[in-house]
TORKOL-4160 file (C-alpha; in steps of 0.2 Angstrom, whole numbers, padded with zeros to 4 digits, m for minus):
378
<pt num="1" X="0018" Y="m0072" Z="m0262"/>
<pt num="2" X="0034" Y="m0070" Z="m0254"/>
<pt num="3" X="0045" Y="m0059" Z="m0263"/>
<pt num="4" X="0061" Y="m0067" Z="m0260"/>
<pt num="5" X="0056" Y="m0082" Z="m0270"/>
<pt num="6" X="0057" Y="m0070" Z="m0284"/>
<pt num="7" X="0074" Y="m0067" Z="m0283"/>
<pt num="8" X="0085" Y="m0082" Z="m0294"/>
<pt num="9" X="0091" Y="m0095" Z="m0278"/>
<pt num="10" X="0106" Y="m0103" Z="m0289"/>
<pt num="11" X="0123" Y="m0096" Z="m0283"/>
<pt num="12" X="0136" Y="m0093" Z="m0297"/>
<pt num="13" X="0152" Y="m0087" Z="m0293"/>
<pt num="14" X="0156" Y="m0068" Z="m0295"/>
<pt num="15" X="0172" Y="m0065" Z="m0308"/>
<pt num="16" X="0179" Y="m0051" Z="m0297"/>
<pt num="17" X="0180" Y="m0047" Z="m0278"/>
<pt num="18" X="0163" Y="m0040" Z="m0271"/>
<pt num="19" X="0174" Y="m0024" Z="m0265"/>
<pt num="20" X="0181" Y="m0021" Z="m0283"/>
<pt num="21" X="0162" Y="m0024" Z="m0291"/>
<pt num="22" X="0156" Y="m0013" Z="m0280"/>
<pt num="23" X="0172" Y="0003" Z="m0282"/>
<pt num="24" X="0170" Y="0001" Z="m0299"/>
<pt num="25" X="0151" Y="0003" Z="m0299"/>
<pt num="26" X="0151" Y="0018" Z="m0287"/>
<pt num="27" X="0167" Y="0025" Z="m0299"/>
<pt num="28" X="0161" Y="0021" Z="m0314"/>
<pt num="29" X="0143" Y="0030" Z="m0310"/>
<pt num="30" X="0154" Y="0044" Z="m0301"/>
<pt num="31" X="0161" Y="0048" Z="m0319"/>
<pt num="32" X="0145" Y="0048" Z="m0330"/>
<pt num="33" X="0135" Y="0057" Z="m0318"/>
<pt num="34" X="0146" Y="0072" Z="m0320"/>
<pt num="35" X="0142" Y="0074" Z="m0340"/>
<pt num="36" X="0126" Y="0066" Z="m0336"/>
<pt num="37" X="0120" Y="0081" Z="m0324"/>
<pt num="38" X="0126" Y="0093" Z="m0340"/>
<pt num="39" X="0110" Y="0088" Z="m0352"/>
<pt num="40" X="0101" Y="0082" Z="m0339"/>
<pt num="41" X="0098" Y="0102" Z="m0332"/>
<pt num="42" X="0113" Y="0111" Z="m0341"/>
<pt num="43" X="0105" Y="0108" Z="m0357"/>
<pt num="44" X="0089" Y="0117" Z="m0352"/>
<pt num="45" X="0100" Y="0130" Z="m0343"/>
<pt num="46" X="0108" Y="0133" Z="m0359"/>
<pt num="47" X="0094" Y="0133" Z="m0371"/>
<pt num="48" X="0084" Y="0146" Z="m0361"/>
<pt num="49" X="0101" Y="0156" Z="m0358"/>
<pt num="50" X="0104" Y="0153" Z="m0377"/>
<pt num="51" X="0089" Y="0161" Z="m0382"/>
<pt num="52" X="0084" Y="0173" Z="m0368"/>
<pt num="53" X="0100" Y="0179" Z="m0360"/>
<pt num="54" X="0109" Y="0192" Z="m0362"/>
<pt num="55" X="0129" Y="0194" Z="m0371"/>
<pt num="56" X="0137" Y="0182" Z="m0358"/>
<pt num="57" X="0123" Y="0170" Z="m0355"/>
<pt num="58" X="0122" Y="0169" Z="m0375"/>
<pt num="59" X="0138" Y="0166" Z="m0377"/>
<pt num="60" X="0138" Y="0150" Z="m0363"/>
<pt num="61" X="0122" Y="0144" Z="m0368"/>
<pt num="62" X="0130" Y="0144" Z="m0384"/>
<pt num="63" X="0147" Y="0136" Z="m0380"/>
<pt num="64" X="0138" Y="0122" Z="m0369"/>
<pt num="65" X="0125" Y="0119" Z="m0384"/>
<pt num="66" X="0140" Y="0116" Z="m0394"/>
<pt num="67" X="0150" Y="0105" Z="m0383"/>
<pt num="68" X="0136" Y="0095" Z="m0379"/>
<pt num="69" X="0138" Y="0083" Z="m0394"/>
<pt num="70" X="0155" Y="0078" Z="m0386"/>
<pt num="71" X="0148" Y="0078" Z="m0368"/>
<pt num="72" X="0135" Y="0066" Z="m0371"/>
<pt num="73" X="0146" Y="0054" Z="m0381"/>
<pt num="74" X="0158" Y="0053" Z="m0366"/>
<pt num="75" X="0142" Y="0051" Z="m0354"/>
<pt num="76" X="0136" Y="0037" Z="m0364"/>
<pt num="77" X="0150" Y="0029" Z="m0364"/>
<pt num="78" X="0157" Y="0031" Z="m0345"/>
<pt num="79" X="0139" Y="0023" Z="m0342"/>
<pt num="80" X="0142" Y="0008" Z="m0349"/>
<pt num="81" X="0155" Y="0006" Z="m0334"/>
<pt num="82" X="0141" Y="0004" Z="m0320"/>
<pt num="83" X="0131" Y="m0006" Z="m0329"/>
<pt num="84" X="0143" Y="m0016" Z="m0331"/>
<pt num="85" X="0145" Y="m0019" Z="m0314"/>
<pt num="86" X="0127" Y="m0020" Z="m0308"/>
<pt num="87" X="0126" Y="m0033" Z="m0322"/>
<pt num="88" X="0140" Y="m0043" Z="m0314"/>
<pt num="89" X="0134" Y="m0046" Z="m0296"/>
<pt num="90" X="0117" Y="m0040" Z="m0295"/>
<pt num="91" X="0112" Y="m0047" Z="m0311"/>
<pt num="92" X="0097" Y="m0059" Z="m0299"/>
<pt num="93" X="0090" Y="m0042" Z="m0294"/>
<pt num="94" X="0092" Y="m0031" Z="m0311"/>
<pt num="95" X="0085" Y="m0043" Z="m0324"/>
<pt num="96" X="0070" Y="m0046" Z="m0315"/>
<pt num="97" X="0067" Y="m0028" Z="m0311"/>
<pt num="98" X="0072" Y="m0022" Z="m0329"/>
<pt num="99" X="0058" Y="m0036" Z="m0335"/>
<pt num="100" X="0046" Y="m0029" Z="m0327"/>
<pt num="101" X="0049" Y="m0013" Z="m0336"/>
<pt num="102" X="0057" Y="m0019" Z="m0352"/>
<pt num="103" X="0048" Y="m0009" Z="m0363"/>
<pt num="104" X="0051" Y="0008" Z="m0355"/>
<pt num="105" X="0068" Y="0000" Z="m0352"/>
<pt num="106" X="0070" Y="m0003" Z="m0371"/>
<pt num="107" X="0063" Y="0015" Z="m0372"/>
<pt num="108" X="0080" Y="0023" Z="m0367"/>
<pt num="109" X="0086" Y="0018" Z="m0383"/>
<pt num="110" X="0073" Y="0024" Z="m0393"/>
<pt num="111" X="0074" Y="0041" Z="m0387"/>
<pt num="112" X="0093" Y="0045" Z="m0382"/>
<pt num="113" X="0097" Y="0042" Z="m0403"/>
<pt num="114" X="0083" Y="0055" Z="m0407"/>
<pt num="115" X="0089" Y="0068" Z="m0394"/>
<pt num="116" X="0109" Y="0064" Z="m0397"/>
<pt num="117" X="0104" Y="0070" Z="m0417"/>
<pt num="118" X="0095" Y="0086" Z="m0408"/>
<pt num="119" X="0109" Y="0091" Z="m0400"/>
<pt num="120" X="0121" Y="0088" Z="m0415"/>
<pt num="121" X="0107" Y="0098" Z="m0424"/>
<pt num="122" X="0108" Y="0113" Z="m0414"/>
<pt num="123" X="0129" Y="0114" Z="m0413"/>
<pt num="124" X="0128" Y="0111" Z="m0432"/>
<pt num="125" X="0114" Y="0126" Z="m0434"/>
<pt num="126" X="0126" Y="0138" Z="m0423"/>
<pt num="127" X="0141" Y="0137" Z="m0433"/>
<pt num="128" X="0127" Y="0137" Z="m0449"/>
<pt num="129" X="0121" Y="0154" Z="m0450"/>
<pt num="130" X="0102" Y="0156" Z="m0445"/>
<pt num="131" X="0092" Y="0146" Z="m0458"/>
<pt num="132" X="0087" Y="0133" Z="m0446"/>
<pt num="133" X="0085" Y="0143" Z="m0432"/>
<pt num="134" X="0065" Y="0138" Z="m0429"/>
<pt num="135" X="0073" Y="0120" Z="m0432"/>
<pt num="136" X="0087" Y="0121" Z="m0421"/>
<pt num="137" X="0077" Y="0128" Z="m0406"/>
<pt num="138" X="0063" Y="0114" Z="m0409"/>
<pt num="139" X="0077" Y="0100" Z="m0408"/>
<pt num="140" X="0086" Y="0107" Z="m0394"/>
<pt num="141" X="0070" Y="0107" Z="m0382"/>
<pt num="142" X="0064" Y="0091" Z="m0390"/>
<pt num="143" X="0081" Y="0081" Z="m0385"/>
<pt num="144" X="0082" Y="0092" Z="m0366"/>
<pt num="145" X="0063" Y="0083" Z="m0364"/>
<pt num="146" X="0069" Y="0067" Z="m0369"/>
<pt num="147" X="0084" Y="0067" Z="m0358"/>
<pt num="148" X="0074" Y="0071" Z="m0343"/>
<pt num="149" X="0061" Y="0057" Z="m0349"/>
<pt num="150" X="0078" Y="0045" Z="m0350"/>
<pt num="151" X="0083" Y="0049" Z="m0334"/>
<pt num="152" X="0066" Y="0047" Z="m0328"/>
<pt num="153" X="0066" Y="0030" Z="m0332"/>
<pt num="154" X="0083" Y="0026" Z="m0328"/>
<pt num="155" X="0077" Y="0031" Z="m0309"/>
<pt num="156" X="0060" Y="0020" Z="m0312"/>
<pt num="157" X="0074" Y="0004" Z="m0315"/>
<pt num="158" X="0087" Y="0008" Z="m0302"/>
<pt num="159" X="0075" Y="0010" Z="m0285"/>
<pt num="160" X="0064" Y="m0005" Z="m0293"/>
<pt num="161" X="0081" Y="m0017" Z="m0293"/>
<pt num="162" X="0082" Y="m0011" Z="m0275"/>
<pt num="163" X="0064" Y="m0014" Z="m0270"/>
<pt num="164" X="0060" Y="m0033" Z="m0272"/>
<pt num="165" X="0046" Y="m0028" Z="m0261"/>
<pt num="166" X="0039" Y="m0020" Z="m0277"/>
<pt num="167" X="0040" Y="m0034" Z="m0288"/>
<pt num="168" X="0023" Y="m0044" Z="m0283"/>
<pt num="169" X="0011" Y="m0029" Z="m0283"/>
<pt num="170" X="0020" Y="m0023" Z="m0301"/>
<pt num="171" X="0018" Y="m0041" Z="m0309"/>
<pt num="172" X="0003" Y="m0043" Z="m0303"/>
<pt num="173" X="m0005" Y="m0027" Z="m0311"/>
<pt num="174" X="0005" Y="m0028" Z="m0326"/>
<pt num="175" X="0004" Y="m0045" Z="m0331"/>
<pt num="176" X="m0005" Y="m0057" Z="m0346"/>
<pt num="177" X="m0008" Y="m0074" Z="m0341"/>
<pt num="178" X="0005" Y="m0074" Z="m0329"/>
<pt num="179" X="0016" Y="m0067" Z="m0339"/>
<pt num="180" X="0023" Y="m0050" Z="m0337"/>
<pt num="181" X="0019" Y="m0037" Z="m0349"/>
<pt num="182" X="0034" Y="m0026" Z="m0347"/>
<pt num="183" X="0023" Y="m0009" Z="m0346"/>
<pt num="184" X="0026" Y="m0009" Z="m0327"/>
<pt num="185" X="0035" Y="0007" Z="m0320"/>
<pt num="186" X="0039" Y="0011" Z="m0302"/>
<pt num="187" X="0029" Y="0026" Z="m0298"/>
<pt num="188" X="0020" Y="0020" Z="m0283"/>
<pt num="189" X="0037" Y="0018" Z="m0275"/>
<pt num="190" X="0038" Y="0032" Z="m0260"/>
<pt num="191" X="0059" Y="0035" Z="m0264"/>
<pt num="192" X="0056" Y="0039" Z="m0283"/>
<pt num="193" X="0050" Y="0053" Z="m0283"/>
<pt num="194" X="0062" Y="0062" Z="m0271"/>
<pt num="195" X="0077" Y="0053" Z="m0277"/>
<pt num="196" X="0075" Y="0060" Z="m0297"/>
<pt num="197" X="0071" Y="0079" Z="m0290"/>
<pt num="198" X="0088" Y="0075" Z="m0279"/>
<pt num="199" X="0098" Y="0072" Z="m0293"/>
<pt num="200" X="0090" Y="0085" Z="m0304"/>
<pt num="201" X="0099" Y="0096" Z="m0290"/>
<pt num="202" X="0115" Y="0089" Z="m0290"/>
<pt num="203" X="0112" Y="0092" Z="m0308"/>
<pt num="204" X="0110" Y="0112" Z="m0306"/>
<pt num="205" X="0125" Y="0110" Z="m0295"/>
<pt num="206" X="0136" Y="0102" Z="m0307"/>
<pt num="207" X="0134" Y="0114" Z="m0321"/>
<pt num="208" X="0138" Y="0127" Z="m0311"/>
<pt num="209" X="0152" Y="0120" Z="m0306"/>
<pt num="210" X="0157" Y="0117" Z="m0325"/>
<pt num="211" X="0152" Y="0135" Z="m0329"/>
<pt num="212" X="0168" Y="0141" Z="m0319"/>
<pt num="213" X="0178" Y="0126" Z="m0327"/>
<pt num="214" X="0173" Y="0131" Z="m0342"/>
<pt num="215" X="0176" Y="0149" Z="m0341"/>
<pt num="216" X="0194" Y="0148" Z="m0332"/>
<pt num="217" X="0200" Y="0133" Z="m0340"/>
<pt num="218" X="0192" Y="0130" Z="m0357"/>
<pt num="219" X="0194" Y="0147" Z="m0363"/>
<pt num="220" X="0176" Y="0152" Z="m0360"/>
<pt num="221" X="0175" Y="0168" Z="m0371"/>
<pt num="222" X="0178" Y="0172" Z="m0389"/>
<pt num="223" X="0181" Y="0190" Z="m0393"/>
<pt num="224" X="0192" Y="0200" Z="m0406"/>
<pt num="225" X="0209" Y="0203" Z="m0399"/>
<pt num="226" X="0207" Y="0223" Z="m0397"/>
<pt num="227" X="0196" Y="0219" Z="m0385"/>
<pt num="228" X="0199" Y="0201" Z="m0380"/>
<pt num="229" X="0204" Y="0206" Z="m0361"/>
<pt num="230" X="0190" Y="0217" Z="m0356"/>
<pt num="231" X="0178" Y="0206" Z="m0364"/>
<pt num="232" X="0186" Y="0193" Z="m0356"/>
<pt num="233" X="0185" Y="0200" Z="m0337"/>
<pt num="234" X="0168" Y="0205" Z="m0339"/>
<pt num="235" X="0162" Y="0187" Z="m0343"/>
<pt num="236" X="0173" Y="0177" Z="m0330"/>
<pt num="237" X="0163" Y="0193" Z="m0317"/>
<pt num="238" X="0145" Y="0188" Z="m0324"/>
<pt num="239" X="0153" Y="0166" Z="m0323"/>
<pt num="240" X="0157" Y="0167" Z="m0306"/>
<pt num="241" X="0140" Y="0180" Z="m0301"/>
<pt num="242" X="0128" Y="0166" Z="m0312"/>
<pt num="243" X="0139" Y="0149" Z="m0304"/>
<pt num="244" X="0134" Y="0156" Z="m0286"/>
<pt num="245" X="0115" Y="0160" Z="m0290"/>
<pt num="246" X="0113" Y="0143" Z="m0299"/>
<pt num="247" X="0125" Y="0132" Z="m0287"/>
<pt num="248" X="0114" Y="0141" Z="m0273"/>
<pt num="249" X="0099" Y="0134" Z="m0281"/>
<pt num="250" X="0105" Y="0118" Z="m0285"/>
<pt num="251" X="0108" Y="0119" Z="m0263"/>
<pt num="252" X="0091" Y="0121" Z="m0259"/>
<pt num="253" X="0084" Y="0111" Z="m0275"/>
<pt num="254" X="0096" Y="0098" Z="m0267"/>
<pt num="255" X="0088" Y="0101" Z="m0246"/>
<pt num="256" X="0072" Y="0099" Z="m0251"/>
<pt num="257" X="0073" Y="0083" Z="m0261"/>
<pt num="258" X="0087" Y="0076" Z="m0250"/>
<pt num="259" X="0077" Y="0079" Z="m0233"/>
<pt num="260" X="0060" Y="0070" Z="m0244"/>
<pt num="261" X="0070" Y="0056" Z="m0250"/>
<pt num="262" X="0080" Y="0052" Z="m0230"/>
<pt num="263" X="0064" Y="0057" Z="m0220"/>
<pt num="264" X="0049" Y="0054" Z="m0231"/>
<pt num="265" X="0054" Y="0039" Z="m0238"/>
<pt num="266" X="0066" Y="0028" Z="m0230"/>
<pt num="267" X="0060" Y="0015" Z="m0217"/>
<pt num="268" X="0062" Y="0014" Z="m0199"/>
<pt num="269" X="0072" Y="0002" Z="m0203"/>
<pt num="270" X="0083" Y="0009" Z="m0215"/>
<pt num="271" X="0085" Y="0025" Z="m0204"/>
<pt num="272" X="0091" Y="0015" Z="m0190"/>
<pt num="273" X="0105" Y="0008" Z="m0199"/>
<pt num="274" X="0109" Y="0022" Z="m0208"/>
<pt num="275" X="0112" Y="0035" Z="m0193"/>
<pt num="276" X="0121" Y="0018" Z="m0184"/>
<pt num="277" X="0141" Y="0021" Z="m0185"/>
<pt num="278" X="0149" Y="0019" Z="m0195"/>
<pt num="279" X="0137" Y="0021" Z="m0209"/>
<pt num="280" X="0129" Y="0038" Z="m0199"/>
<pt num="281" X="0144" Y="0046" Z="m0209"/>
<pt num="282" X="0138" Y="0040" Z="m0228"/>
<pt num="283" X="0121" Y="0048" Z="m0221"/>
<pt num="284" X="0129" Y="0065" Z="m0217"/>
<pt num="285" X="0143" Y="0065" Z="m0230"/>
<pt num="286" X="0132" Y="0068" Z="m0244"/>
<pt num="287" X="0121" Y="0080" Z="m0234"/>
<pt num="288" X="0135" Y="0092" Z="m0229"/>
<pt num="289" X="0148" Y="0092" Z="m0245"/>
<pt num="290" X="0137" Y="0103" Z="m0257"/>
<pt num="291" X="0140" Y="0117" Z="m0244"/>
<pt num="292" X="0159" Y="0114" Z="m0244"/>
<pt num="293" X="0158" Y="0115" Z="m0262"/>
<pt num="294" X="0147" Y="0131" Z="m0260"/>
<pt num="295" X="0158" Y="0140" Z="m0250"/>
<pt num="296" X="0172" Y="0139" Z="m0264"/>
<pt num="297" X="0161" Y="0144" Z="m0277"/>
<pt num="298" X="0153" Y="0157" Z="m0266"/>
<pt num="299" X="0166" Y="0164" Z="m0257"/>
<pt num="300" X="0183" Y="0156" Z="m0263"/>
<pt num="301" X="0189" Y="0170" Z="m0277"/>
<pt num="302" X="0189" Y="0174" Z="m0293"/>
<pt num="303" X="0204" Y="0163" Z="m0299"/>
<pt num="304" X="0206" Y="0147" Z="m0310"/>
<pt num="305" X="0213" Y="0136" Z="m0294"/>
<pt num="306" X="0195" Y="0141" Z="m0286"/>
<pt num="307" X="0186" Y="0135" Z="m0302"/>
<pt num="308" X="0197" Y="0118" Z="m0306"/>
<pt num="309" X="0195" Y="0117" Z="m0284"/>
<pt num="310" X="0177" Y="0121" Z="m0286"/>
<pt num="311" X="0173" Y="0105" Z="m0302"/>
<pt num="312" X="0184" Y="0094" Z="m0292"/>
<pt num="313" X="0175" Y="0096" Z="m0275"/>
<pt num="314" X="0159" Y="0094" Z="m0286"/>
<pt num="315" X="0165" Y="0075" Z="m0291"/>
<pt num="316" X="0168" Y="0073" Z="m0274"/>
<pt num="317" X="0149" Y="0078" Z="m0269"/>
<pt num="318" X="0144" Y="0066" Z="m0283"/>
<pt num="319" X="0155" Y="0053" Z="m0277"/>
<pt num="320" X="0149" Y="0051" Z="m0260"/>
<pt num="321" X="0131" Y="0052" Z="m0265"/>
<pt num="322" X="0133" Y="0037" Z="m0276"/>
<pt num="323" X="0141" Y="0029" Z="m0262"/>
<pt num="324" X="0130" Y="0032" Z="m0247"/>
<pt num="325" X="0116" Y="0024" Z="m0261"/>
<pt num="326" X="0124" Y="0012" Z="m0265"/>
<pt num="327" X="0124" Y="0006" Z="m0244"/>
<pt num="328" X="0107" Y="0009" Z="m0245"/>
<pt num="329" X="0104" Y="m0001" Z="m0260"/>
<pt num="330" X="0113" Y="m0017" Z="m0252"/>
<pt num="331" X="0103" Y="m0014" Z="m0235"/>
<pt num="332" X="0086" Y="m0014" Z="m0246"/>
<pt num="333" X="0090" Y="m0029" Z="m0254"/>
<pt num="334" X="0096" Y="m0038" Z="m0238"/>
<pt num="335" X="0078" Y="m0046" Z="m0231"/>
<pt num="336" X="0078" Y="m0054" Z="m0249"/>
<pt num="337" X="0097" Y="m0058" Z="m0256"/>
<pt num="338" X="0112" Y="m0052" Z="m0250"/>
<pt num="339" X="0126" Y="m0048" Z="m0263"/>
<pt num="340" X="0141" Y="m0051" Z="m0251"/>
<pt num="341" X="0135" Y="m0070" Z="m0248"/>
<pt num="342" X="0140" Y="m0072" Z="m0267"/>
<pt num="343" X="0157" Y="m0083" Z="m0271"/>
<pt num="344" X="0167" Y="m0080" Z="m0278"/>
<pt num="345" X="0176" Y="m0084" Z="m0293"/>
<pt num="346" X="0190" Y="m0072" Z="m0298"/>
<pt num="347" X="0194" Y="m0070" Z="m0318"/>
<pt num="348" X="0212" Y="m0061" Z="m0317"/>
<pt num="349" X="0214" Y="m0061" Z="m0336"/>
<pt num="350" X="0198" Y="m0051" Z="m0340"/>
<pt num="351" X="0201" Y="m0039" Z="m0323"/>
<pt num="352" X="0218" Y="m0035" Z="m0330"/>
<pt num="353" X="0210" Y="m0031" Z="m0347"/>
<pt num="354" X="0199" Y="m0020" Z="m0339"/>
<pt num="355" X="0208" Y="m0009" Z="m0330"/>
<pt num="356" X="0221" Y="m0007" Z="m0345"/>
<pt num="357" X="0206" Y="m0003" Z="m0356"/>
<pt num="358" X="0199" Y="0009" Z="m0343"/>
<pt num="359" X="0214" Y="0021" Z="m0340"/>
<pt num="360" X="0218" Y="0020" Z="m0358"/>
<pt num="361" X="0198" Y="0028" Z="m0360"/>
<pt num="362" X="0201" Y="0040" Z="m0347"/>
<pt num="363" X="0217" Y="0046" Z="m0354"/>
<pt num="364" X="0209" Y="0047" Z="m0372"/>
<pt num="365" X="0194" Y="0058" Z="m0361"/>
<pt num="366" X="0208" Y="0069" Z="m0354"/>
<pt num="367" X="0215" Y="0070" Z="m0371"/>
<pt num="368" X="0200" Y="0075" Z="m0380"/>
<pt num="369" X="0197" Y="0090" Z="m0367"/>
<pt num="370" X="0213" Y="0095" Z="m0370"/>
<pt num="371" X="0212" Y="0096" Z="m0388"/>
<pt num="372" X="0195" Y="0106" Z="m0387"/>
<pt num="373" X="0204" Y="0116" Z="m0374"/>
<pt num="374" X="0217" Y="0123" Z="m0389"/>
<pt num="375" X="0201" Y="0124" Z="m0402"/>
<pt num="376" X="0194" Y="0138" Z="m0388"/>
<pt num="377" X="0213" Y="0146" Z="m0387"/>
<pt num="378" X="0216" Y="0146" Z="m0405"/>
């Protein structure tokens, strides 16, 4: 069977400009990976720091456990933005895929509303004394597996939509009847596997990144005022020494599966346009901006316009990440569909809405921070 008559052959028109779609799914991905990667790895980070680390990795593991109720909700939410936008214009590739999987798909529900209650469980059980301790500990770890096993899945959906390829071999192994079964995942898929330990790197990255933040900007220490300012140097010094061993990590993490996922996994094909110009430059963007961001961590200086230089670089190494995928997802797909063939059929009135809506949300985000921030100065 050829795998391109599995891709849906009507053209509709697309409500919004291909470039638009496509900004606003990089962006909007952009923006919920950044509290994404904080439970995706901080939250381990700051369960075993929580538990086994000493004052100053207590006291983080502590003050991440307890802002994570407010992390998730804003990831959850900033994630609604590129799926949005996949569902707009590469709805013929992302139902199909998402079918094949449905129920793992349906799955992510299942097991983000358990985990979001474990993590509101273990900020509820630090501010609550220790009478729930052996609970507290059990939900916490319970809700860190299930947000790997989310973003486990998530991965499986994402390189499927990109792979029609895929799709015959996956139907026809999970199939009753003719009809697909929805138990399919994407396993046998040589880019999975390297692609989810990459992001699990840029995930050590990121909370490094927001451990700075955090400690320069959000008031990262609480300590009785006699001794406030010494207790305060001693945990920026132990911040910025733990950021540079964990970013360092997050680097190598970030080599290894990066390197996998370009040279053990691409095709001939895909390589050859990649390293063409001008896309050669999405292929060494996302390769080189982790060490500009290790440098400031590493060697930029103790001071908060390091840190707030440092979170912001870390969005930027995100940002182009998504982006130099996201070329790689529209060359996958090309053989089979092309997503710039699509006309177009532009819908002002709900593209204005949109764009109101969304910087309304991200000033409410900024908002919120700020609010928290004078909680941690009070």
């Amino acid at each position: 069977m050829d795998p391109s008559t599995l891709v849906e052959q009507a053209v509709s028109g697309v409500p919004a400009p291909i470039w638009f779609v496509q900004f606003f799914k990089v962006l909007g991905f952009t923006l919920h990976a950044m509290p994404m990667s904080l439970w995706y790895a901080g939250l381990l980070i700051a369960l075993v720091l929580h538990l086994r680390g000493n004052e100053h990795g207590r006291r983080f593991g502590g003050r991440l456990l307890q802002q994570m109720p407010v992390i998730v909700a804003i990831g959850v939410n900033l994630g609604i933005v590129p799926l949005l936008f996949v569902q707009t214009a590469y709805y013929k590739v992302f139902y199909p895929a998402t079918i094949l999987m449905a129920w793992p798909w349906l799955a992510i529900i299942a097991l983000l509303i358990p985990a979001y209650y474990g993590i509101y469980l273990y900020a509820w059980g630090l501010k609550n004394g220790e009478k729930l301790a052996r609970l507290r500990v059990v939900a916490g770890w319970c809700a860190a597996a299930m947000f790997i096993v989310i973003g486990f899945i998530f991965a499986n959906g994402m390189s499927l939509m990109g792979h029609v390829d895929r799709w015959v071999e996956l139907w026809s192994d999970n199939s009753v009847a003719g009809a697909a079964s929805g138990t399919a995942l994407n396993i046998g898929d040589a880019t999975l596997w390297p692609r989810w330990l990459l992001m699990f790197g840029l995930a050590l990255q990121t909370t490094a990144a927001w451990l700075l933040f955090d400690a320069e900007w959000l008031g990262g220490m609480a300590a009785v005022p006699a001794a406030a300012k010494q207790l305060d140097d001693n945990y920026r010094r132990w911040a910025w020494g733990f950021a540079k061993k964990l970013y360092t990590v997050g680097l190598i993490w970030f080599a290894a599966a990066g390197s996998w996922y370009v040279f053990g996994s691409w095709t001939p094909e895909l390589r050859e346009s990649m390293f063409a110009w001008p896309l050669v430059l999405l292929a060494v963007l996302p390769a080189i901006a982790p060490g500009l961001s290790w440098l400031l961590v590493c060697f930029g200086g103790r001071t908060k316009a390091i840190a707030l230089l440092a979170f912001l670089a870390q969005f930027c190494v995100l940002a182009v990440n998504a982006l130099s995928r996201q070329f790689v997802q529209n060359l996958n797909l090309k053989p089979y569909w092309d997503v710039y063939s699509l006309p177009e059929d532009i819908q002002w009135g709900p593209l204005a809405m949109f764009l109101i809506v969304f910087v309304i949300g991200l000033g409410v985000i900024g908002w919120m921070v700020a609010q928290i921030r004078k909680c941690d100065s009070a």
